[in-house]
C-alpha positions in Angstrom: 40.1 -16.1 -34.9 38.5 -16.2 -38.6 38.9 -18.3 -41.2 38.7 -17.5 -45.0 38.7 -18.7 -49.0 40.7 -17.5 -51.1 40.1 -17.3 -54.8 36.5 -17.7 -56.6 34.0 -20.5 -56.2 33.8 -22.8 -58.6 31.0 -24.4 -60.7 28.4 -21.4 -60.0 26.0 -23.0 -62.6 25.8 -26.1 -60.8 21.7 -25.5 -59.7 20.8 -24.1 -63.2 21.4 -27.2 -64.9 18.5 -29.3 -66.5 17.5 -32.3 -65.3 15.5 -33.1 -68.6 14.0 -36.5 -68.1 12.5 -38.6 -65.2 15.4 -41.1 -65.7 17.7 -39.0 -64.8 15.5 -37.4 -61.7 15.4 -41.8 -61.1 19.3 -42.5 -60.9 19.7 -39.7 -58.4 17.2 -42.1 -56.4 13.7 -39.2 -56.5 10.7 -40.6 -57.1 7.8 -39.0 -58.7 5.7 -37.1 -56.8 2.1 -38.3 -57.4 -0.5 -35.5 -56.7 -3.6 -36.9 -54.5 -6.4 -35.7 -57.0 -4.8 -38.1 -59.3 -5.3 -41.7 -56.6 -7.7 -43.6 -55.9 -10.4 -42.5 -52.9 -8.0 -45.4 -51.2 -5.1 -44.0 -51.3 -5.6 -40.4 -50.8 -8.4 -37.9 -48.7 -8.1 -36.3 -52.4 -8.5 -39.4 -54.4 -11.4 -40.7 -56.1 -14.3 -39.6 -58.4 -15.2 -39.8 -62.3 -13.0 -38.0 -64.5 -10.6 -35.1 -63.4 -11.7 -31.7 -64.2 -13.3 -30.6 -60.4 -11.6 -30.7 -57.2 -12.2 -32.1 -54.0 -14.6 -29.2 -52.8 -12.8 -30.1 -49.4 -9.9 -28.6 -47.3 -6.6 -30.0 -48.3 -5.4 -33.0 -46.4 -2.7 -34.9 -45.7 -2.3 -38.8 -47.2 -3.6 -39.4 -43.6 -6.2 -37.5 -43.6 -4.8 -34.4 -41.2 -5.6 -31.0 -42.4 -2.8 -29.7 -44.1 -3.1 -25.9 -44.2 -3.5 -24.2 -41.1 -3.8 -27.1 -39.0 -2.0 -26.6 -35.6 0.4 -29.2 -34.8 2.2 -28.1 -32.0 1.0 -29.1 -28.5 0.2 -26.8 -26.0 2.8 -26.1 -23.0 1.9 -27.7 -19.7 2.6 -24.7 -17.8 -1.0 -23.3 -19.7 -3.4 -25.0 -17.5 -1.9 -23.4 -14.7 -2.8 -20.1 -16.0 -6.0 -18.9 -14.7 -5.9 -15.7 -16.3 -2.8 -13.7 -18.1 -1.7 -10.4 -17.9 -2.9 -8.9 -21.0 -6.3 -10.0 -20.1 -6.2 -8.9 -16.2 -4.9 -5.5 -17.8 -8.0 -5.3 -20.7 -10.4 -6.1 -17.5 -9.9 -2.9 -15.9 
């Protein structure tokens, strides 16, 4: 079985449009995205400091404070501490 569309698809331009102001980003309910550097040492790992001209001088971070690039979030398997040793590494070992 297939399925299929006949004819041509309509209003291509749709994700070209301007959105032009932050009202109109509002009414489609997103709110501003606030960059870290710019908070409060509070409110953000970034935050903080007098003026706004250097960085952090630290590894990005999350609003809660986990690394953000890089970081590993994934656990690990439980099947991996029953490893002792795998078989690329007995193979190297010879």
């Amino acid at each position: 079985e297939a399925t299929a569309s006949i004819g041509t698809v309509g209003n291509v331009q749709h994700q070209n449009v301007k959105i032009g102001s932050a009202g109109r980003n509002r009414r489609k309910g997103i709110r501003p995205g606030v960059r870290g550097v710019v908070m409060n040492a509070a409110d953000h790992p970034h935050g903080g400091g007098d003026g706004g001209r250097h960085g952090s001088g630290k590894p990005p971070r999350t609003p809660w404070g986990q690394l953000t690039l890089g970081y590993r979030t994934r656990r690990r398997k439980g099947s991996n501490k029953l490893i002792v040793r795998t078989r690329h590494d007995a193979k190297r070992k010879r």
